[in-house]
Each structure stands twice: as structure tokens, then as C-alpha cells.
C-alpha positions as CSV (number, residue, x, y, z in Angstrom):
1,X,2.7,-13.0,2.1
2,X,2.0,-15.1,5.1
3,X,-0.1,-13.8,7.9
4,X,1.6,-16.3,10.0
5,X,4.6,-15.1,12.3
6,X,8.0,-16.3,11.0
7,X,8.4,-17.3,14.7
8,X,5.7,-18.9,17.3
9,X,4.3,-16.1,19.7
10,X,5.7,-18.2,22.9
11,X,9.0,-18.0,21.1
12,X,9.4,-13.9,20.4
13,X,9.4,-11.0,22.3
14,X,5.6,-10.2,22.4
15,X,6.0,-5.8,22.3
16,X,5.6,-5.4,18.5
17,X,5.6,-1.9,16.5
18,X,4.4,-1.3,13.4
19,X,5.3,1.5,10.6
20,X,2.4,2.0,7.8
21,X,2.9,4.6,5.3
22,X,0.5,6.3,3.6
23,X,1.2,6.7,-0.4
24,X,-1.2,9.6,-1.1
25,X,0.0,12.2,-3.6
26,X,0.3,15.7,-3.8
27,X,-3.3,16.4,-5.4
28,X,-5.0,14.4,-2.3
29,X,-3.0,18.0,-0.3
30,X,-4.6,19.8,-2.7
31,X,-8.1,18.5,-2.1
32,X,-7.8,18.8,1.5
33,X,-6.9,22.6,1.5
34,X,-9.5,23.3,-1.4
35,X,-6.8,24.0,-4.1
36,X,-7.3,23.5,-7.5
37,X,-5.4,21.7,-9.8
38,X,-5.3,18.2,-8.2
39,X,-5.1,16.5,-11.7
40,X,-1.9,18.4,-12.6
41,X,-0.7,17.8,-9.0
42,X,3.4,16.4,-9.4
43,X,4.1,13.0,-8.2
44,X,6.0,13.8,-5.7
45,X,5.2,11.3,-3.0
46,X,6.0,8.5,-5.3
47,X,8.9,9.8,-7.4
48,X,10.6,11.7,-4.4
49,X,9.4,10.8,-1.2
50,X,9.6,6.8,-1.9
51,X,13.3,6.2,-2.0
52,X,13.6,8.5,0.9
53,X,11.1,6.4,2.5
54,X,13.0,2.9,2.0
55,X,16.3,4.1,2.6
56,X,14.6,5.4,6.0
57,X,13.1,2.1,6.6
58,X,16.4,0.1,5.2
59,X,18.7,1.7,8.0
60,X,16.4,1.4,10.8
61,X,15.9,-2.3,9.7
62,X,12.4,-2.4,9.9
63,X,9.4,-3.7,7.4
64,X,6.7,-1.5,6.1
65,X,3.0,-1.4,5.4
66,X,2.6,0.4,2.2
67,X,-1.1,2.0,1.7
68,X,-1.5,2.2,-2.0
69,X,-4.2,4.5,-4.1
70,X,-4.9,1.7,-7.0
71,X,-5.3,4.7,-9.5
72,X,-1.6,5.7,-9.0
73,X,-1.0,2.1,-10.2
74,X,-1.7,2.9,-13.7
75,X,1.5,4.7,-14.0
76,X,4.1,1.8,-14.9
77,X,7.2,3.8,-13.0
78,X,4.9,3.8,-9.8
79,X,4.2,-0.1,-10.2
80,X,8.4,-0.7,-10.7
81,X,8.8,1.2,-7.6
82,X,6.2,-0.2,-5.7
83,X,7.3,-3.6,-6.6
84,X,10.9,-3.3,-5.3
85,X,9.8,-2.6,-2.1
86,X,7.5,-5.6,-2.1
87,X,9.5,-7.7,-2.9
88,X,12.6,-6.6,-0.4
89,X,10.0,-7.8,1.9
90,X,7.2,-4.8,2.8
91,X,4.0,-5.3,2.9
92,X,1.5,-3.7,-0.2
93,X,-2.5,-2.7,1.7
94,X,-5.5,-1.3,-0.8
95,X,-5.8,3.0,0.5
96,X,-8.7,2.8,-2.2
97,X,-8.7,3.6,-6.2
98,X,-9.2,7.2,-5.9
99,X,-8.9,8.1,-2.6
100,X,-12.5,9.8,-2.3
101,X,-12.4,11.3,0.9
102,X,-16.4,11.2,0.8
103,X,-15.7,7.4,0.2
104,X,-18.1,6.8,3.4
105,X,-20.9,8.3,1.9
106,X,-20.8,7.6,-1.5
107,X,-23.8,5.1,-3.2
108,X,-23.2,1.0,-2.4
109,X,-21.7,0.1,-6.1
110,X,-19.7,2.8,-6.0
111,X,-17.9,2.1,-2.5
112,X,-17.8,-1.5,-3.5
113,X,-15.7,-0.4,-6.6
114,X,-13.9,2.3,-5.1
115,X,-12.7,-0.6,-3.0
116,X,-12.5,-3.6,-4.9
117,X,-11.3,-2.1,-7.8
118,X,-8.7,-0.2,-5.2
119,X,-7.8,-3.7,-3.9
120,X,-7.2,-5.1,-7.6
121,X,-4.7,-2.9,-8.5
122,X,-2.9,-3.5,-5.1
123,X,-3.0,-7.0,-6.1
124,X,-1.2,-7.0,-9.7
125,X,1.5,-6.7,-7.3
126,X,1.1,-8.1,-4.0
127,X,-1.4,-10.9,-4.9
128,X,-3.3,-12.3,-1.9
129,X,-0.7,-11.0,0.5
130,X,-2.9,-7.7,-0.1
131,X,-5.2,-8.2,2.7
132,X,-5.1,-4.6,4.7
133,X,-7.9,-1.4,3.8
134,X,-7.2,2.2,5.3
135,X,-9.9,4.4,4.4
136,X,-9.3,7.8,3.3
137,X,-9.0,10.3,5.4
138,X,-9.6,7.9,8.4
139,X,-13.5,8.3,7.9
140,X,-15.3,5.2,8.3
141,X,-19.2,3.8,8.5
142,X,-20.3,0.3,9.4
143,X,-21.8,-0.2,5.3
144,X,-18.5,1.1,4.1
145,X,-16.7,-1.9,6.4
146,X,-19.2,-4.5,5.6
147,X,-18.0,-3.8,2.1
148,X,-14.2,-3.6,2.6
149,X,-15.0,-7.1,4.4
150,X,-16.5,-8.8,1.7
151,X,-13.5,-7.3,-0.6
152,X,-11.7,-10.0,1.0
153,X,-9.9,-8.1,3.4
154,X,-8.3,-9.5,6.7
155,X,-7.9,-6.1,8.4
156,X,-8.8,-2.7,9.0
157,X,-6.8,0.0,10.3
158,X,-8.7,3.2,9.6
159,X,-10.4,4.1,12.9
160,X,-8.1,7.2,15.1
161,X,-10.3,7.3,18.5
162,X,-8.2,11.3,18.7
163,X,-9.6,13.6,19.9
164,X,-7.2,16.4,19.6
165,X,-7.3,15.1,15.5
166,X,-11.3,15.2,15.6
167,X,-11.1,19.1,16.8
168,X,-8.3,20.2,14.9
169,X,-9.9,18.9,11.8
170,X,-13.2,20.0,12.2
171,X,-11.8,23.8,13.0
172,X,-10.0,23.7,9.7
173,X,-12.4,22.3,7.7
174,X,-14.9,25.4,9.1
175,X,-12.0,27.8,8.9
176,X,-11.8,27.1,5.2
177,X,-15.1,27.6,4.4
178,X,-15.5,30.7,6.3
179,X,-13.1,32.1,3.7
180,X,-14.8,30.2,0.9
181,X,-12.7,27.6,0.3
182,X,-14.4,24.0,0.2
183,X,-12.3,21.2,1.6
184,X,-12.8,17.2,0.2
185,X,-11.9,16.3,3.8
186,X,-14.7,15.0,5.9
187,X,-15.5,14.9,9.7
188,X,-15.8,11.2,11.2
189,X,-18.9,10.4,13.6
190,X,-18.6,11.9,16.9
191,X,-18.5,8.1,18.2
192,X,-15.0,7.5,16.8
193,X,-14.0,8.7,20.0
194,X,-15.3,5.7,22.3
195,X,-13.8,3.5,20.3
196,X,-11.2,0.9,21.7
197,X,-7.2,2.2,20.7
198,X,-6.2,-1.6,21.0
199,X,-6.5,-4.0,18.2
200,X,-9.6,-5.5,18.4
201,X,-12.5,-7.1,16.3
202,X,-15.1,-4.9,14.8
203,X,-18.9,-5.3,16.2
204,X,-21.5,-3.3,15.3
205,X,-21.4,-0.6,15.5
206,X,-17.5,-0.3,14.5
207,X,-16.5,1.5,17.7
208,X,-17.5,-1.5,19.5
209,X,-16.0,-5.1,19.8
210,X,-17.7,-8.2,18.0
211,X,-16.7,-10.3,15.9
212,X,-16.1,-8.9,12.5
213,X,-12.9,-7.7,10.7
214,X,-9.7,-7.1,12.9
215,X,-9.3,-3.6,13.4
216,X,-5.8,-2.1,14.2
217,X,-6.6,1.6,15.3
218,X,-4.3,4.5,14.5
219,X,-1.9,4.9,17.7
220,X,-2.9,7.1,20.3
221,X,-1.4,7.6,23.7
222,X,-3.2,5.2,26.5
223,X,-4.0,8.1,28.4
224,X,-5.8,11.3,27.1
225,X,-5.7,10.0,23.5
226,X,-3.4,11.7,21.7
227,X,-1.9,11.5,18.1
228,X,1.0,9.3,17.8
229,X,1.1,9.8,14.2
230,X,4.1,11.9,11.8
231,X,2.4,14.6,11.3
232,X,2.3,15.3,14.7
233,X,5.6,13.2,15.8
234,X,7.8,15.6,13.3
235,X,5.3,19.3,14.4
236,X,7.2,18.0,18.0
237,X,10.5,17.4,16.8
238,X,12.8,14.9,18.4
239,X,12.9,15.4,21.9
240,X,9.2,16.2,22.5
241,X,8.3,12.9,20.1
242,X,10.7,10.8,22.4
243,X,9.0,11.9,25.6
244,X,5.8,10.8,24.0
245,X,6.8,7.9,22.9
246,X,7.6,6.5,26.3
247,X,3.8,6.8,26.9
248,X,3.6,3.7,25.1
249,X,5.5,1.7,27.7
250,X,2.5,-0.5,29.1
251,X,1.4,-1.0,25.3
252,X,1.9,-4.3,23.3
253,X,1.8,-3.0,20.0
254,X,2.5,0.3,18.6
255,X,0.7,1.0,15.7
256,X,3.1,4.4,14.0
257,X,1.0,5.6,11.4
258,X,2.9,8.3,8.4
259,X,3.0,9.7,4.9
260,X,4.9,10.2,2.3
261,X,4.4,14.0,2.6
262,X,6.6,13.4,5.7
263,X,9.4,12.8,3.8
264,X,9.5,16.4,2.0
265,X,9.7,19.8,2.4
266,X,9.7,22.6,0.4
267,X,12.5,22.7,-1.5
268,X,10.5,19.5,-3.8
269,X,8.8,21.9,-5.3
270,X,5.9,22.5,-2.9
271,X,6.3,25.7,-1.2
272,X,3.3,27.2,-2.7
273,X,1.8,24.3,-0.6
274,X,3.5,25.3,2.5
275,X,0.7,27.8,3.9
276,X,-1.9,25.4,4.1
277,X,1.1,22.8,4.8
278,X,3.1,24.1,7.6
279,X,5.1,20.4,8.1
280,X,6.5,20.9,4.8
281,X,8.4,23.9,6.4
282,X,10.4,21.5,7.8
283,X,13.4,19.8,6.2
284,X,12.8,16.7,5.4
285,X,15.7,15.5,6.9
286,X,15.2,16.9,10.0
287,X,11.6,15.1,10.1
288,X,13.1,11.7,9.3
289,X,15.6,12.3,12.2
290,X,12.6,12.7,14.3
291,X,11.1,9.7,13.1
292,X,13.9,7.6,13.6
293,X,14.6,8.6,17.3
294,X,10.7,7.6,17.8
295,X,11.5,4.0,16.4
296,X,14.8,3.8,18.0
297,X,13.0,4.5,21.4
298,X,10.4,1.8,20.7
299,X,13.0,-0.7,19.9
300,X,15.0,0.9,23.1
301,X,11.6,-0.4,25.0
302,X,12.2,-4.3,23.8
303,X,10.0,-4.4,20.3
304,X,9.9,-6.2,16.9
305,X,8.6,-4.4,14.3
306,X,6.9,-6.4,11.8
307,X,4.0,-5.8,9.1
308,X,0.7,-5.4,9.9
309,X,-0.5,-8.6,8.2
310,X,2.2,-10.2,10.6
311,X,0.0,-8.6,13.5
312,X,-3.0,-10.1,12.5
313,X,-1.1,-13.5,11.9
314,X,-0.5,-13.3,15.8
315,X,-4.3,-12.5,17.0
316,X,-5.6,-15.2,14.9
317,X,-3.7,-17.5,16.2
318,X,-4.7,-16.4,19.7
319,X,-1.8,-14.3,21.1
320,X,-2.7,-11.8,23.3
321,X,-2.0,-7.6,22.0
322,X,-2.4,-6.1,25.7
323,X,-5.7,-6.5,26.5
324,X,-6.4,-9.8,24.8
325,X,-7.8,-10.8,21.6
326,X,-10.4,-8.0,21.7
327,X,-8.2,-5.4,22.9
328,X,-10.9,-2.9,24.1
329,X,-9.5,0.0,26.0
């Protein structure tokens, strides 16, 4: 996969989107809400929510960024879905082999093989157009990016500068153990809140700009930060995501960040997941509706939607994502 737009900048309308979805399965839920039984978790996300997923993507005529767990690579019906939609033209990033969420603070060899390994399996299908990391559970360090950099990755886009996520989580994470329940989710660094929301090149440390790794920030709204992601988009239903939405008129890029959970609901077989799950209350259809009036009004606004690769393609070769090359906001 070229990182090179099919189309000089000058050429294009310069408002791009950008729809990543991340392919983590049931048992990574499970972990999150302290459940057990992660290793018998179904595979929903991939043998349900996929096809949904595509179809979505196919009617809306827009490309994907795909964030793959390696480990669910080993199963061969994963890797045939996984390579029709690579090769019907969507773009295939490394989400890690196991999707620790403690990745961050795990020993040096074993975030280096968490990653590389992660980025391996990506690769026995996408080859070297697998050049994207997302970090699990959003939760970054500067040793964990040095080592995602020297994985021979072109991009980041793990850091969410939210603070209406950053409080939310950390209230459920302490909620859970006041009732004795241990959560695998983590808390970021208190500094992920001063970092830039525009693309921009990591410095050190990774909430500043520099001149390391580009770093394409989970979208947030210009002005009081807040979550422009599905979870949230679909909680809001159609007409309070559109209103939202149009908060991202002054922006350049749009960076629209889901899951595959977002494309189920209970009746796949989850609602003993719906307590700790409340989204999945919601028909699935009904949250794909919402999805696609949020796209629809950012195509209304005059944008291309392209993969993130394609973004980084654009920066390198100098074109200006609001802000200019570093973006900082």
C-alpha cells in the first residue's frame, strides 16, 4: 500500500476524514469489566460484527483502517476475512499480539514482542503497507513509542487528549474495585491531556511536538475536548452526533475512531455483557444509522475520506492538516 496520495495535494480537496476500526474481541470486554472467561470469550467481533462493518463502509463508499490483534490472526477464518477487506482496498494497522492493556508497562523485550510480533502477523497479510500501531486501551509512554518506532512503523494514532474519557475511565476503573472487581484497563498519564488533537510529530515527551513518529490523535472536538469517537457518537444517537459533528467545521482532518463492538447488540449473544456494556443495549442497526449520518455530515462539510496511511502520505510530502505539519493545538 502506497503512503502516497492517488492524487497531488494541490489537486484534491484538502478536508480529509478518516474511519479506523478497532478489531478487538469480546474477551478484551471481558477484561475491561473484570469478567472471567476471556479465553472462552465468542468471536463475535470478527465472525459477526466484520461483515456488518464492510457492508457499512461499502455503502457509504469509504476506505478503512483496520486495527488488528496479531493473536486473532492464528485463526485461518479470521485471516480469509481480514484479507477480503484488504484487498477491496482497506488499510490492515498492528493493535498489538495480545492486546495487553498494561502493554505500557510491561518489561522492554516483552513490549518489543508484544509489538513486533503484533506487527508480523498484520504483515502475512498486508505486507509493508502495515505501517500504523494503536496501543491498547489508548495508553501510551515514550519507551513504549521508541519501540513501536523501531518496529518500523510510520504512524501512531493512540494518544485521546479527552478529558471527559480520562474521568469517566478512571471512575469506572475505581468503581470496579470498590466492589472487588479488578479491571485490565489502565489510566493514561495525567499529561495526555496537553497534548496537541492535530496530527503532529511526536517529541519527547509524546504530548509534545518534535520530530519523531507521526502521531494522528484520536478526534476530539477543537473546543472543550470532547469524544468524537462511536462509543460515544452512537450513546448520542443521530441527531445529538450530527450537532457535534459540525464542531469539526474549522478542522482539516477528522480522525473517527470505532469498534467492532459498535456493530452489535445484544441479541449476538452478549446480553449478559450488557450491564457493564450499556451500548450493546442498542440495536445495532440503529448505531450504524448514527454512524452513517456522522460521515454523511462530514462529507456534507466538503471531505475525502481516505486511509490513514494516505494521511501520512500527505504530511510527508509537506501538505498542511490545519495547523501545518506539526499540527499542535
Amino acid at each position: 500500500m502506497s503512503l502516497r496520495p492517488s492524487e497531488p495535494w494541490a489537486q484534491r480537496a484538502t478536508r480529509l476524514g478518516a474511519v479506523s476500526v478497532d478489531l478487538d474481541e469480546i474477551g478484551c470486554y471481558l477484561a475491561i469489566h473484570g469478567l472471567s472467561g476471556a479465553a472462552q470469550a465468542p468471536r463475535t467481533v470478527y465472525e459477526v460484527a466484520l461483515a456488518r462493518v464492510r457492508a457499512w463502509a461499502d455503502t457509504l463508499g469509504i476506505p478503512l483502517t483496520l486495527f488488528v490483534v496479531g493473536a486473532d490472526l492464528n485463526n485461518e477464518e479470521n485471516q480469509k476475512r481480514l484479507f477480503l477487506l484488504y484487498a477491496g482496498g482497506n488499510e490492515l494497522g498492528n493493535h498489538s499480539l495480545d492486546h495487553r492493556y498494561d502493554l505500557s508497562r510491561l518489561p522492554s523485550e516483552e513490549q518489543r514482542r508484544q509489538v513486533e510480533e503484533g506487527a508480523r502477523s498484520v504483515q502475512q497479510i498486508a505486507g509493508p503497507g502495515a505501517v500504523g500501531f494503536r496501543a491498547p486501551g489508548y495508553v501510551v509512554t515514550d519507551k513504549l513509542l521508541e519501540v513501536v518506532r523501531k518496529s518500523g512503523a510510520l504512524y501512531d494514532s493512540s494518544v485521546f487528549p479527552c478529558p471527559l474519557y480520562y474521568a469517566a475511565k478512571g471512575a469506572a476503573i475505581g468503581l470496579k474495585r470498590l466492589v472487588g472487581k479488578r479491571s485490565r484497563s489502565l489510566i493514561d498519564s495525567l499529561s495526555v491531556l496537553t497534548a496537541p488533537t492535530r496530527p503532529y510529530r511526536l517529541g519527547s515527551p509524546y504530548t509534545t511536538s518534535g520530530h519523531g513518529l507521526w502521531e494522528l490523535p484520536i478526534q476530539v472536538t477543537p473546543t472543550l475536548r470532547l469524544p468524537i469517537i462511536g462509543t460515544a457518537l452512537t450513546a448520542l444517537g443521530e441527531p445529538g452526533s450530527r450537532l457535534l459533528t459540525r464542531s469539526l467545521s474549522s478542522e482539516e482532518f477528522v480522525n473517527l475512531e470505532l469498534h467492532g463492538i459498535d456493530f452489535l447488540d445484544q441479541t449476538d449473544g452478549l446480553a449478559a455483557l450488557v450491564p457493564h456494556q450499556p451500548d450493546l443495549a442498542i440495536p445495532w442497526k440503529n448505531k450504524a444509522k448514527t454512524l452513517s449520518a456522522v460521515v454523511q455530515q462530514l462529507q456534507a462539510d466538503g471531505r475525502s475520506f481516505v486511509r490513514l496511511a494516505e494521511v501520512v502520505g500527505y504530511l510527508e510530502a509537506g501538505a498542511a492538516l490545519t495547523g501545518g505539519a506539526t499540527g499542535s493545538s
